[in-house]
N, C-alpha and C positions, 0 to 999 in steps of 0.2 A: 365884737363885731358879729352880727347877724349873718349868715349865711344860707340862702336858697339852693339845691343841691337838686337839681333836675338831671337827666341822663336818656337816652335811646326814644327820642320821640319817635321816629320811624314817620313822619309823617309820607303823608302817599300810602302810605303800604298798604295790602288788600289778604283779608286774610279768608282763607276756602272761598278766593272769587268775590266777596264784600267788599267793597273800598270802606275804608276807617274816615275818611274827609271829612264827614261832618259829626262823628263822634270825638275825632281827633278838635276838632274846633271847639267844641262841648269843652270839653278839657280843660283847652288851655286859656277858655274864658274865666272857670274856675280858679286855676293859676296866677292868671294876673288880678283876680279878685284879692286870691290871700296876701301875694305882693303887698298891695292894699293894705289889707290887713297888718299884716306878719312886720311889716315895713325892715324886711332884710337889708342890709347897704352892701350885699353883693352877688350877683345869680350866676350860680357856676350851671354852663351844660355842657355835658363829659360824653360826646360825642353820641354818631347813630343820629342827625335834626335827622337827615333823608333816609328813605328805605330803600333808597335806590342812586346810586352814583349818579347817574344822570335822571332828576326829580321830575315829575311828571309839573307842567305850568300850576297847576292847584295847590299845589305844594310848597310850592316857592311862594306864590302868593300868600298860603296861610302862614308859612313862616316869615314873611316879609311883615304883615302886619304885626304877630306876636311880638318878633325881634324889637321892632319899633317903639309898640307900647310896654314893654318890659324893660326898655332903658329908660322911661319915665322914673321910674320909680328910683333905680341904682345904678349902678358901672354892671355891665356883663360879659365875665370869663367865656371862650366859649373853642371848645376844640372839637377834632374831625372824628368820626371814629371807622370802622374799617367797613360799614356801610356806606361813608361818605368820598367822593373825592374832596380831599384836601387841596388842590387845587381851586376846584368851585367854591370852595367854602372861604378858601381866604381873600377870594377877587373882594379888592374895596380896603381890604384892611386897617389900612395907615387912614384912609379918609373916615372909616366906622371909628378910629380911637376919638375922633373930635366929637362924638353922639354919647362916648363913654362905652365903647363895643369894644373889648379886645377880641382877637382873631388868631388862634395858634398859624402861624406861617407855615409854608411847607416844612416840611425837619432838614435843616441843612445843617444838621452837630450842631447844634447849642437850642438850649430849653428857652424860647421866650418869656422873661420874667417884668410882672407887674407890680407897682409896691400903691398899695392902698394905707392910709393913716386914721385911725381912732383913739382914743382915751389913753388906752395902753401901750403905744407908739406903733410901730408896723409891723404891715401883713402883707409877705410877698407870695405871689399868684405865679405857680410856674406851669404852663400852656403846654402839655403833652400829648402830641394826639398819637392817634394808633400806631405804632411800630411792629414791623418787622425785622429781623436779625437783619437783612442783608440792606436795610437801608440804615444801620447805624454802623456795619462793617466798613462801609467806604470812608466813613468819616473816622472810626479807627483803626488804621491798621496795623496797627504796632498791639490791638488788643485781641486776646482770642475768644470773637464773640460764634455763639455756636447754638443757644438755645436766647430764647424769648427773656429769659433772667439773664443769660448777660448782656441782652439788648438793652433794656432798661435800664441796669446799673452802671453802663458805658452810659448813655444819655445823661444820667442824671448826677455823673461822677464830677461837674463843672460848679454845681450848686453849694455855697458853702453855708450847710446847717447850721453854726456854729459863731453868728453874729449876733447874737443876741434877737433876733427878729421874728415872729412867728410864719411859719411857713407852710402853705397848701398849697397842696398836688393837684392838678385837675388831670385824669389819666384814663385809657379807656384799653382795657386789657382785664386778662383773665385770671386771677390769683388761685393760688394751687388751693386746691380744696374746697373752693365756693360751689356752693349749689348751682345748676343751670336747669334753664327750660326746653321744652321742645323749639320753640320760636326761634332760638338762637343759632347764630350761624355757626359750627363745631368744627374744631380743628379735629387732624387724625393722630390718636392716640396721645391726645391732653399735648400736643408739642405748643400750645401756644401757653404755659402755664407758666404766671412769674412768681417764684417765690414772695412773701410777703414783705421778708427780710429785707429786701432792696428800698422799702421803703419809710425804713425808720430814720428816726429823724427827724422827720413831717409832722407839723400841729395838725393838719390833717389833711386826708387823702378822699378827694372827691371821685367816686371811678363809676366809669361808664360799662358796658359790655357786658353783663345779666342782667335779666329781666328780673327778677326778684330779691327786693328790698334785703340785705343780709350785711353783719360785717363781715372781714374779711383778713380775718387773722390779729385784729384786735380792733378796741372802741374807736380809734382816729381812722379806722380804714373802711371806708364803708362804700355798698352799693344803695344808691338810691330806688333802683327797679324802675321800673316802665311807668307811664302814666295811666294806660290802658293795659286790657289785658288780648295779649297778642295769638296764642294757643290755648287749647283746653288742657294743657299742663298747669297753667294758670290759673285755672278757674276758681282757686280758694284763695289767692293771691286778695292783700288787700290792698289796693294801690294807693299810694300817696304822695305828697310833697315831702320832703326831708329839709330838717330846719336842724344848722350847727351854727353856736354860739360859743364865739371864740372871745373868752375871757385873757386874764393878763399868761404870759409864760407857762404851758403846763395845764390851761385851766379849758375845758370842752361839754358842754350840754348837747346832747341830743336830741328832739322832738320831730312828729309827724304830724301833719295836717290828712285828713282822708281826703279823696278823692270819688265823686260820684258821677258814676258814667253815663252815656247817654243810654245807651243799652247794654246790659249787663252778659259776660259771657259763664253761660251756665250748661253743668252735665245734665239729665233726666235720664229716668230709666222706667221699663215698665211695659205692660202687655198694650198693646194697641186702642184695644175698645177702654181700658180703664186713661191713658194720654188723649183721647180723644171725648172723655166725659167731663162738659161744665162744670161739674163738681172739682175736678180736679187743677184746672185752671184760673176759673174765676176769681178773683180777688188777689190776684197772683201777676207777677211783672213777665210771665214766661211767656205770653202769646208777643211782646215786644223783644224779647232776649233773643240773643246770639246761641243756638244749643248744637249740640251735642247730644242726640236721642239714643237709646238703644232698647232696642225694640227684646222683649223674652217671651215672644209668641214660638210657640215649636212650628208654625206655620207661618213660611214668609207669605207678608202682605200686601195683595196685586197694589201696583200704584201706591205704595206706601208717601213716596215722599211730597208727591203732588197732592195727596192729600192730607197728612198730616199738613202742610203748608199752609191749607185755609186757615188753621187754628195761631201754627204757631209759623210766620211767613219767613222768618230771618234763622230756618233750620239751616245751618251749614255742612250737618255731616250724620249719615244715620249709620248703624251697625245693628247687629244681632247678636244677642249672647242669648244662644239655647244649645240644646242636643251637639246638633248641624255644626256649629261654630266650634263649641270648646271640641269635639271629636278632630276639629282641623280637617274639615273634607276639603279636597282636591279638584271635587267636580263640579262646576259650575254650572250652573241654566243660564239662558239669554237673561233671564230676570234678577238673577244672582247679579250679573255684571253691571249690569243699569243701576242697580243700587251702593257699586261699589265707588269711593272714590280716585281721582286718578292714581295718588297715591298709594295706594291698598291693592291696587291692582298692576301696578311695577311691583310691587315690595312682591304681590305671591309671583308674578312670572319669576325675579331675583331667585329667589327661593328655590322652586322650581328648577329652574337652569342650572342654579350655585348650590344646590344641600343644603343651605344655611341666609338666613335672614339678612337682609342690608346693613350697615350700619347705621349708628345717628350719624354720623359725617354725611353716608350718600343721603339717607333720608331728609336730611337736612337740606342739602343740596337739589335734592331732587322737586321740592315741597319748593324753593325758590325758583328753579326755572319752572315748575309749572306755572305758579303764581305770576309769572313773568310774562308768560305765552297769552295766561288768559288776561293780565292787564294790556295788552295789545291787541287783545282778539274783541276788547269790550267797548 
């Protein structure tokens, strides 16, 4: 059995002030091409469809059509993940199973499980969406659930491995030791971290919740990564479709399809007059890309950003690396700050105030409610 393994579309989401909307559509036209293609007979997506609990109408709509034409093809697993309300997500449910759409239900103690049949006999689909400790603690209290691993293996302790049946996880949580990106929403001090251990067992484990493609404590456990690239942590990220091919008992292929984006999100660095020379542009995808500039003039440059824009107009973020910068000066000009972005400029007042730099939790945090204020202000 073929398996499409998609995870954190984010759709809606806007990244430094950019709405993604129609690069996100770019995408997932791609997507239901290799559908096409690939002809998987099952599309798991492991939560993060919205980038926003409550989805902006454009959003709903572009996932409304995707959902649709992507049950053309096969049956789709599909659970919440802790960008989503699970609520919203599962209005329709029971009426979506007749389209061939399963819908993880809110988590009321027990893992909603699907059984799908091929060649090899069955393949059951267990629907786990994002958990919390203390919303699997009410459903056990005779257990001492305390960290994020024993939420999970209280959940998943009703599933019996052990039928002879091949079995995958659809899961959207954080496995101790996987890579993460700036994009991602960060717990403090790794407390959201499940061992991997909890999930053996599993023919395999489809997981949501990092942006970039990785296993995850071995070949059955894998993140699929984002379809787009969400921060400039990403920027060498190569995004893709993930394709598992589940043979008889024991038996697992892995394969990727790439993905190409509408505009590509890319770093540049470099003295001003050489980023603003034809030479250096032309024949090059950068005057269309998503960037990340930084400028190593030893002399900030008036109106930098409105002008490099003519060349290159979807700049989202400039800096400086000269003298000035690596020295860490403190003192700022009216022109210093206009160049700064909102986040760069909390993080030094933090600093500042605190002796010591934000962490990724508030950065993190901080980087969402901005993004929040300016999708309302837009």
């Amino acid at each position: 059995m073929k398996l499409m393994h998609l995870s954190d579309l984010h759709l809606g989401k806007r990244v430094n002030g950019f709405s993604m909307i129609a690069d996100q559509r770019h995408v997932l036209e791609q997507i239901l091409a290799l559908a096409g293609e690939e002809k998987p007979e099952a599309a798991l997506l492991c939560g993060d469809i919205y980038d926003k609990t409550v989805p902006s109408a454009e959003a709903v709509e572009l996932f409304d059509e995707f959902l649709s034409r992507l049950a053309e093809h096969c049956p789709v697993y599909l659970i919440s993940g802790n960008h989503d309300s699970a609520e919203r997500l599962a209005f329709g449910g029971r009426l979506m199973e007749k389209a061939g759409v399963y819908l993880s239900p809110v988590y009321d103690g027990t893992v909603a499980t699907v059984s799908q049949k091929d060649e090899f006999g069955t393949v059951c689909f267990h629907l786990l969406p994002f958990l919390k400790p203390a919303q699997v603690r009410r459903f056990y209290p005779e257990e001492t659930i305390e960290s994020y691993t024993d939420a999970v293996r209280a959940a998943l302790s009703g599933i019996d491995l052990h039928d002879g049946n091949r079995h995958v996880l659809l899961a959207h949580q954080f496995v101790t030791g996987s890579e993460r990106c700036e994009s991602e929403e960060l717990s403090i001090g790794g407390s959201e971290n499940v061992d991997s251990e909890v999930f053996d067992g599993f023919d395999y484990v489809a997981l949501g919740h990092l942006h970039g493609p990785q296993r995850a404590g071995g070949a059955h456990i894998r993140y699929c990564g984002t379809m787009l690239k969400y921060s400039f942590s990403e920027a060498k990220h190569c995004k893709s479709v993930l394709f598992a091919q589940l043979g008889e008992k024991g038996s697992l292929t892995v394969s990727t399809r790439e993905l190409s984006p509408l505009r590509d999100l890319k770093e540049i660095r470099g003295k001003y007059q050489e980023l603003m020379a034809r030479s250096f542009y032309q024949d090059t995808d950068l005057p269309e890309s998503y960037l990340h500039i930084t400028l190593t003039d030893e002399e900030d440059v008036p109106e930098a950003v409105s002008r490099l824009r003519n060349i290159y107009p979807n700049l989202m973020h400039l800096s400086y690396d000269n003298t000035r910068t690596r020295a860490g000066s403190v003192i700022d000009t009216a022109a210093d700050v206009q160049k700064k972005s909102h986040l760069e400029l909390f993080d030094e007042l933090y600093e500042r105030q605190n002796g010591q730099p934000m962490s990724q939790v508030q950065r993190a945090f901080l980087q969402e409610l901005i993004e929040t204020i300016q999708e309302e202000q837009a």
